[in-house]
C-alpha positions in Angstrom: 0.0 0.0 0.0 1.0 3.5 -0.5 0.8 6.7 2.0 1.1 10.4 1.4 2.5 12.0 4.5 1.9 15.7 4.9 4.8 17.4 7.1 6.8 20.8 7.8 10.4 21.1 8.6 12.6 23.5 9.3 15.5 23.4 7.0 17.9 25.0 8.6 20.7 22.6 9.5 20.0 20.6 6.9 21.6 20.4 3.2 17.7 20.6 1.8 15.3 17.9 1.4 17.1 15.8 -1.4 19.6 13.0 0.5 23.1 14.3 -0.3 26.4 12.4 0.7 27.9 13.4 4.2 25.5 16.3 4.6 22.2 15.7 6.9 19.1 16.0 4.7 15.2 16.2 5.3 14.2 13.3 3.1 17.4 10.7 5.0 16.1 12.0 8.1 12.1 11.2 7.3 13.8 7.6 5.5 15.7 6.6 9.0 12.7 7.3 11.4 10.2 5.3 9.4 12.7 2.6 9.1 12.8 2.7 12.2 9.4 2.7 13.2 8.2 0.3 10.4 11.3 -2.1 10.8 11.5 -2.3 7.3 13.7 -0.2 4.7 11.6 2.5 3.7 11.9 4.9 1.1 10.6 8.4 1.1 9.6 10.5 -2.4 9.1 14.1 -1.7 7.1 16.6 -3.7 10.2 18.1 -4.5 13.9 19.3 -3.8 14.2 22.7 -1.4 17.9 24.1 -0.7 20.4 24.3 1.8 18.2 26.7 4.8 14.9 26.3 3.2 11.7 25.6 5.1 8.4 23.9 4.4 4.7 24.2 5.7 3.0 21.7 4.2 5.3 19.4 2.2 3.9 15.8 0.9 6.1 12.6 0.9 4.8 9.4 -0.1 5.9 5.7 0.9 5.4 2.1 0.7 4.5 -0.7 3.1 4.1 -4.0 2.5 0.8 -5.5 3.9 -1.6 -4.3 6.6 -0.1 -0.8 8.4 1.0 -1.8 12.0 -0.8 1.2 13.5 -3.4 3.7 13.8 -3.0 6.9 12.1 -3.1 8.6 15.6 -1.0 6.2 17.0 1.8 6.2 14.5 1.9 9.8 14.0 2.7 10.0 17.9 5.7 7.1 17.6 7.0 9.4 14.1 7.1 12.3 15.7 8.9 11.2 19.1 11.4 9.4 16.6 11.8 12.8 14.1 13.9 15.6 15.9 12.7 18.9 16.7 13.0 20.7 13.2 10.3 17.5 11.2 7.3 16.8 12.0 4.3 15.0 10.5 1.3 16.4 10.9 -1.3 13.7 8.9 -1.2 10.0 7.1 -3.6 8.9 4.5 -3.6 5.8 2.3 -3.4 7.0 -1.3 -3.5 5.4 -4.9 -0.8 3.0 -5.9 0.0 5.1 -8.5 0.0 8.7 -6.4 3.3 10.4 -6.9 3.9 12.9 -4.6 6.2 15.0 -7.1 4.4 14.0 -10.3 0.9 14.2 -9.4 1.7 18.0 -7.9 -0.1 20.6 -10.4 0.5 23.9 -8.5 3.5 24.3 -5.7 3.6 28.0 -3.7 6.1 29.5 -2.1 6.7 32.3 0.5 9.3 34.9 0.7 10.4 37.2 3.8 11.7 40.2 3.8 12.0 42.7 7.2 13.3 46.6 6.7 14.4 46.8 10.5 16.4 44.5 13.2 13.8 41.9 14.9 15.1 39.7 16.8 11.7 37.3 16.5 11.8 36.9 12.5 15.7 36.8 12.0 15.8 33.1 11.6 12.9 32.8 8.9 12.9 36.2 7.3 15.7 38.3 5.0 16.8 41.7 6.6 17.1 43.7 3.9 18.9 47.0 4.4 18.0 48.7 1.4 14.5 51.2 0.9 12.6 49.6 -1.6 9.2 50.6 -4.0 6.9 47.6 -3.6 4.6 49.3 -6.2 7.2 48.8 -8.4 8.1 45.5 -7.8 4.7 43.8 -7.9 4.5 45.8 -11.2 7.3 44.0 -12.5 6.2 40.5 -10.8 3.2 41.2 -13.4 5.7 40.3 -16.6 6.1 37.0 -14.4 2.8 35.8 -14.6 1.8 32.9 -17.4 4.1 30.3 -19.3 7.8 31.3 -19.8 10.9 29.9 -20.4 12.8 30.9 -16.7 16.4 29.8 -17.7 17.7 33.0 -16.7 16.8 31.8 -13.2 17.7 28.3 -12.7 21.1 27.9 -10.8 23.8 27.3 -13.4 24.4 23.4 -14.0 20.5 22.2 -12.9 19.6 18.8 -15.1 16.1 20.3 -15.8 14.6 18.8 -19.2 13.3 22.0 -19.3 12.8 25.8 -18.1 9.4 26.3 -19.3 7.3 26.9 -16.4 4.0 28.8 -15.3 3.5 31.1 -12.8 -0.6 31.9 -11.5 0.3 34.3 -8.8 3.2 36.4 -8.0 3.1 39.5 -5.4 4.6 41.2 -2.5 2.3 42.5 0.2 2.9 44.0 3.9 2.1 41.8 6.9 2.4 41.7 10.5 4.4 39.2 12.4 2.1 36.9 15.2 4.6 37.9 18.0 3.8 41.7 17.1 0.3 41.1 16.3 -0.5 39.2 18.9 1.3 41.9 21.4 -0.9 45.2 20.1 2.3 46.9 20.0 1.3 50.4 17.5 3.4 50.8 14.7 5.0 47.3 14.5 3.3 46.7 10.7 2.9 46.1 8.4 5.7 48.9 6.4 8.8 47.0 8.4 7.5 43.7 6.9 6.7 42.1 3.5 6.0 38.4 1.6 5.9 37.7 -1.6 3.7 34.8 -2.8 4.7 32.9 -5.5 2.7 30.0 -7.2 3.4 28.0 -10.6 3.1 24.8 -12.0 6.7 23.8 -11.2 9.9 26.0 -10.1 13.5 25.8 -11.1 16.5 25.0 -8.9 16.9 27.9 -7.3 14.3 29.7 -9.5 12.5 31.6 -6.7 15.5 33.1 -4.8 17.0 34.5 -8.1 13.5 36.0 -9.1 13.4 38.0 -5.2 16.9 39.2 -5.7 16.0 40.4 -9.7 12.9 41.5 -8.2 14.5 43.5 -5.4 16.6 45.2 -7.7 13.8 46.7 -9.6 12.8 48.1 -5.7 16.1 49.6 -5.6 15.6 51.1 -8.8 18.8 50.0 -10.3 16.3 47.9 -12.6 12.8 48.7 -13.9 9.6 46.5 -14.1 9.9 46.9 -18.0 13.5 45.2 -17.6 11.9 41.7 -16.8 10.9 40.4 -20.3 14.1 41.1 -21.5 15.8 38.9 -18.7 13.3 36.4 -19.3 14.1 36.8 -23.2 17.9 36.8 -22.4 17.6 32.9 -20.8 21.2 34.1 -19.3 21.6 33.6 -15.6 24.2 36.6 -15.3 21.4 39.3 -16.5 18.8 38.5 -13.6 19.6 39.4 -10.1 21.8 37.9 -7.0 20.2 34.8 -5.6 18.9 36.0 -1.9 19.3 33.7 1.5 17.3 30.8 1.8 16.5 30.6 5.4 13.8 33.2 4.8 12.0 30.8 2.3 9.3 28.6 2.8 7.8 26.0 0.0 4.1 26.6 1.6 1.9 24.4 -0.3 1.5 21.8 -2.6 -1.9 21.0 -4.8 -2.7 18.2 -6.7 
């Protein structure tokens, strides 16, 4: 039987979900706990590969098991969970198709970006503090020339195996928010100018694609670029016109549809 696990990590400490040699990984990590539990060799698929630093909400693995599962759902997510360190954990089980494919069967993935304008001690880990003023206007303006089917080569990390760059992007846009600790405090004035997201959804994204598009993006805030710059970095396909790839601990793969 097969079963899609839904879980969130976070990827800091680890070399990304994809199992790398001498480097701790998400996926290994996932692999030795049900092993573990299940007594059996167990292999993991995952909805996809994140990088070095880079966090998940709601990330789907899938795995076999022979016969009748040992345990209830309730029961095994319990025994997972007490197995998994601090930084995984496995929120739901459910028996799917034989045929499900957790990174196949996706159709839409979304991603979050964070950006803070001012040192906060209570976003540093999971956010990006940039130091430069920047025209949000202008930069969902150029996240517009994102949106629909293009060929993102300029964006994929130099030497990805991709078959190919064409991708599709439904939503792209920055927008101010409030972190919980603030919002939950009252505190006047804490949001949401100091803080912005950018939401991000496609079919499918490049190795690396997302960071590169927030530091081309950034640059058009800057305005050292322009929104009417972006076709021509799309239509370029060369890596060195787009913009500086940003950190990856203040990204977060945030959903996955199928």
């Amino acid at each position: 039987m097969r079963y899609a696990l839904t879980l969130s990590y976070d990827g800091i400490g680890f070399c990304g979900w994809q199992i790398q040699p001498s480097e701790p990984s998400v996926q290994e990590t996932l692999q030795q706990a049900l092993t573990t539990l299940l007594g059996c060799e167990t292999v993991v698929t995952g909805a996809g590969r994140t990088d070095t630093d880079v966090h998940a909400l709601r990330y789907v693995a899938h795995f076999d098991c022979e016969g009748p599962f040992p345990y209830e759902s309730g029961d095994f997510l319990y025994k997972l969970n007490a197995i998994l360190p601090s930084g995984v954990a496995v929120s739901s089980i459910s028996e799917v198709a034989d045929d499900f494919h957790a990174r196949f069967d996706a159709c839409r993935r979304t991603y979050l970006y964070f950006i803070h304008f001012r040192k906060d001690p209570f976003v540093e880990r999971y956010s990006w503090h940039c130091k430069f003023d920047l025209d949000v206007e202008k930069m969902n303006e150029a996240c517009r020339f994102l949106l629909g089917t293009h060929d993102f080569s300029c964006f994929e990390k130099k030497g990805a195996d991709s078959k190919t760059a064409i991708c599709t992007i439904a939503e792209a846009r920055w927008e101010g928010y409030t972190p919980t600790l603030w919002e939950m405090s009252g505190e006047p004035g804490c949001g949401p100018a100091p803080y912005i997201v950018l939401r991000i959804s496609a079919d499918r994204f490049l190795r690396n694609m997302v960071r590169a598009i927030v530091g081309t993006i950034v640059e058009v805030g800057r305005g050292r670029l322009s929104p009417e710059d972006i076709p021509s970095i799309l239509d370029s396909k060369d890596r060195c016109r787009a913009g500086q790839s940003v950190p990856g601990n203040a990204l977060f793969l945030a959903r996955v549809d199928y």
